[in-house]
C-alpha positions as CSV (number, residue, x, y, z in Angstrom):
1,X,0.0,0.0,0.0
2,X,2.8,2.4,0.5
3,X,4.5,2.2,-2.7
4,X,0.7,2.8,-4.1
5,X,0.2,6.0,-1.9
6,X,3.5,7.1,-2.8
7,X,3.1,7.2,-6.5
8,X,-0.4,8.2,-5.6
9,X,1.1,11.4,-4.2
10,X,4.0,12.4,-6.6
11,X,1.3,12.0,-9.5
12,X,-0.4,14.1,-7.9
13,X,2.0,17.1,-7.5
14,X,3.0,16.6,-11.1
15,X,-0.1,17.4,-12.0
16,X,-0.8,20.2,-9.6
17,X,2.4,21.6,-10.6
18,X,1.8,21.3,-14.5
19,X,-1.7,23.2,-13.7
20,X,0.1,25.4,-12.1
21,X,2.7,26.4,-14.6
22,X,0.1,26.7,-17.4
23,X,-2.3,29.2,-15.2
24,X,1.0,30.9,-15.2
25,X,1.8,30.7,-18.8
26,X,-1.9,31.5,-19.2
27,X,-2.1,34.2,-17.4
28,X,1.2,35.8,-18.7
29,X,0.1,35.6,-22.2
30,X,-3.1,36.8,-22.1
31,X,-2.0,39.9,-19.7
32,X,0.6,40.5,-22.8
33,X,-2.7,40.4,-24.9
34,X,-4.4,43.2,-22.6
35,X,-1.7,45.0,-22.4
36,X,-0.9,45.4,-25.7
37,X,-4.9,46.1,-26.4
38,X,-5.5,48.8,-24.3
39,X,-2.2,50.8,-25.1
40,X,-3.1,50.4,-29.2
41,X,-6.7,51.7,-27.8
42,X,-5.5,55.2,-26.4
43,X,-2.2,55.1,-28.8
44,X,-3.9,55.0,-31.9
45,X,-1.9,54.7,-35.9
46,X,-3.1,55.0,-39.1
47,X,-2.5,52.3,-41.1
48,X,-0.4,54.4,-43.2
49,X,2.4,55.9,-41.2
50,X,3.4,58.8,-43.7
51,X,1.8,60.5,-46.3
52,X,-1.8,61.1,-47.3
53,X,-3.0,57.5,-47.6
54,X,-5.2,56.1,-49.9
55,X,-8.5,57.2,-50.3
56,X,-11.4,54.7,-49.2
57,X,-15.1,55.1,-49.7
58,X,-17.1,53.4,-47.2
59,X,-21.1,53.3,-46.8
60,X,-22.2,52.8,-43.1
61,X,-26.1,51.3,-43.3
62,X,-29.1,52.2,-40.7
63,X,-28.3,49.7,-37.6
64,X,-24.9,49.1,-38.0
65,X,-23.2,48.9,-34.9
66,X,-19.0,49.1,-34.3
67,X,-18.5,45.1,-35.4
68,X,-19.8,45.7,-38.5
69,X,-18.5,48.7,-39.2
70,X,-15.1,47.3,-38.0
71,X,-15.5,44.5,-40.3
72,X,-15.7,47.2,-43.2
73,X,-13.4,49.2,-42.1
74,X,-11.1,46.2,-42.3
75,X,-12.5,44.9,-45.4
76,X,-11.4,48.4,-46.7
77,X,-8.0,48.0,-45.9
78,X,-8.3,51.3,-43.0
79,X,-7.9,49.1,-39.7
80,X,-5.9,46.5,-39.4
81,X,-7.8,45.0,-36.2
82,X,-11.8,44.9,-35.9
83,X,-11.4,43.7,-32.2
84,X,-9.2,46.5,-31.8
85,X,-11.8,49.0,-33.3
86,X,-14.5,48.1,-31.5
87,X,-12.9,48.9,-28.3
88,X,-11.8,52.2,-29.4
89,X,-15.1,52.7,-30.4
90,X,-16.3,51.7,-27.1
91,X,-14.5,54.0,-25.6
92,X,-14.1,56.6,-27.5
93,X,-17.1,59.4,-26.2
94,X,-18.8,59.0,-29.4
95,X,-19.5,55.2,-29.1
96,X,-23.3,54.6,-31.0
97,X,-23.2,57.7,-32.7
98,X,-22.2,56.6,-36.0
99,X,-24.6,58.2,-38.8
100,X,-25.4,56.3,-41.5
101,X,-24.3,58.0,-44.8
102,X,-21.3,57.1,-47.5
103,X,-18.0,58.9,-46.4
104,X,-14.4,59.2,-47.7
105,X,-11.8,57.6,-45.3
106,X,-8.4,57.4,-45.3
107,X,-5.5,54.9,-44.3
108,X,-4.1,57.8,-43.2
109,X,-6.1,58.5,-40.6
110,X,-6.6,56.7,-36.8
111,X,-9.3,55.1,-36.2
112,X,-11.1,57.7,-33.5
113,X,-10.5,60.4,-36.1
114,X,-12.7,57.9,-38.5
115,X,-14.9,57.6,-35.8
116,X,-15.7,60.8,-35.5
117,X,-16.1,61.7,-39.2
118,X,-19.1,58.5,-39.5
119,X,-20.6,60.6,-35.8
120,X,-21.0,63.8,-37.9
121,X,-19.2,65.4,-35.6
122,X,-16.5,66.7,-37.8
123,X,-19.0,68.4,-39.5
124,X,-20.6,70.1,-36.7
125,X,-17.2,71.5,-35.6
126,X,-16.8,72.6,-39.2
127,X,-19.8,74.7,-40.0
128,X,-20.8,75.5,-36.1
129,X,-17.6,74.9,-34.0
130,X,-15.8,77.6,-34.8
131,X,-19.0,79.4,-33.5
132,X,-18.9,77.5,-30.4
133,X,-14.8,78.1,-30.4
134,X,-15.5,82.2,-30.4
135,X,-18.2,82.0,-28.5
136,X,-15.5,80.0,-25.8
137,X,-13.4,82.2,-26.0
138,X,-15.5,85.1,-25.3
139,X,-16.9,83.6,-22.2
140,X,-13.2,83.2,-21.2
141,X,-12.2,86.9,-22.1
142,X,-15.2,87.5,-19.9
143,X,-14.2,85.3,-16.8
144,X,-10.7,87.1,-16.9
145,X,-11.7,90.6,-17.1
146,X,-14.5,90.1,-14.8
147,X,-11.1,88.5,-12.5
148,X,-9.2,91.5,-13.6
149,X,-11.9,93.9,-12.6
150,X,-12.2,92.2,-9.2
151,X,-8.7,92.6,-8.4
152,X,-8.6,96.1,-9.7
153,X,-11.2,96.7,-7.2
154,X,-9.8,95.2,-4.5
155,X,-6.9,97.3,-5.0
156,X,-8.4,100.2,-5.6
157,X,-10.2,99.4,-2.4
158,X,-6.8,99.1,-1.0
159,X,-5.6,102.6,-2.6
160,X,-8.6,104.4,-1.4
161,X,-8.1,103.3,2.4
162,X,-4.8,104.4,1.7
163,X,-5.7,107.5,0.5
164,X,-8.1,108.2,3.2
165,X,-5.3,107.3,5.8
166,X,-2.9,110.3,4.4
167,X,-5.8,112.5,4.2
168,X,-6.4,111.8,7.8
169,X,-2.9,112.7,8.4
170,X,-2.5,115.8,6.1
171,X,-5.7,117.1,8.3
172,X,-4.4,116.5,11.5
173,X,-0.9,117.7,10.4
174,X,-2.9,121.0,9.5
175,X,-5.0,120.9,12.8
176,X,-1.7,120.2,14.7
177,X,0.0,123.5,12.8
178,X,-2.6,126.0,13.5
């Protein structure tokens, strides 16, 4: 019985070992994988590194959500991976808002900058973002002359009590000399 138990017991730490060591090699791999995944998501390239790219045409259809418009996109030659593009379109902040319509898309371009061309919002910052850029920066000009004036007052606040100090003195000086 003991020679039994005993090769009972060393089987069983090979193969707690062996599960062991591929959890680990698991683990590592797929960590590599993630890794790799969500820097490429906030690190986006074009698929052409220099130069303006070649010019694609793509249609996006009523309904079509980021997997298959990441399988045209890839069809198109634009994105190299569709797993990868529905990530970025996941988290980019204008996941769902892809319009359908036919646009011109180049492998020049990253993929959140495609992304926001099929959201329309490229065009919306084209015809009324500058708008919305002036109108910005007015509210800023405001903010800082509405600071300005506030510590122009407070110094002048600051000047006048000075003021009204030496006028104090000049009058008793006077008072004082009479």
């Amino acid at each position: 019985m003991n020679a039994k138990n005993g090769i009972l017991g060393i089987l069983d730490t090979v193969v707690k070992v062996a599960f062991v060591l591929l959890m680990v090699m698991l683990i590592s791999k797929y960590s590599k994988l993630a890794y790799n995944y969500g820097y490429q998501i906030f690190n986006q390239k074009p698929v052409s590194a220099s130069g303006t790219g070649r010019e694609v045409t793509v249609t996006i259809s009523e309904g079509d959500g980021a997997k298959t418009i990441g399988n045209k996109l890839a069809g198109a030659g634009l994105i190299t991976d569709k797993t990868l593009f529905i990530l970025q379109e996941r988290f980019s902040e204008y996941h769902g808002k892809e319009q359908p319509g036919t646009y011109q898309l180049s492998t020049a371009m990253t993929p959140e900058r495609m992304i926001v061309i099929m959201s329309g919002a490229e065009n919306a910052e084209g015809e009324g973002g500058s708008e919305a850029k002036s109108a910005e920066k007015a509210e800023d000009t405001e903010e800082e002359s509405s600071e300005e004036t506030a510590d122009d007052t407070s110094e002048g606040e600051e000047d006048d009590e000075s003021e009204d100090e030496s006028e104090d003195s000049d009058a008793s000086e006077e008072e004082n000399g009479d």
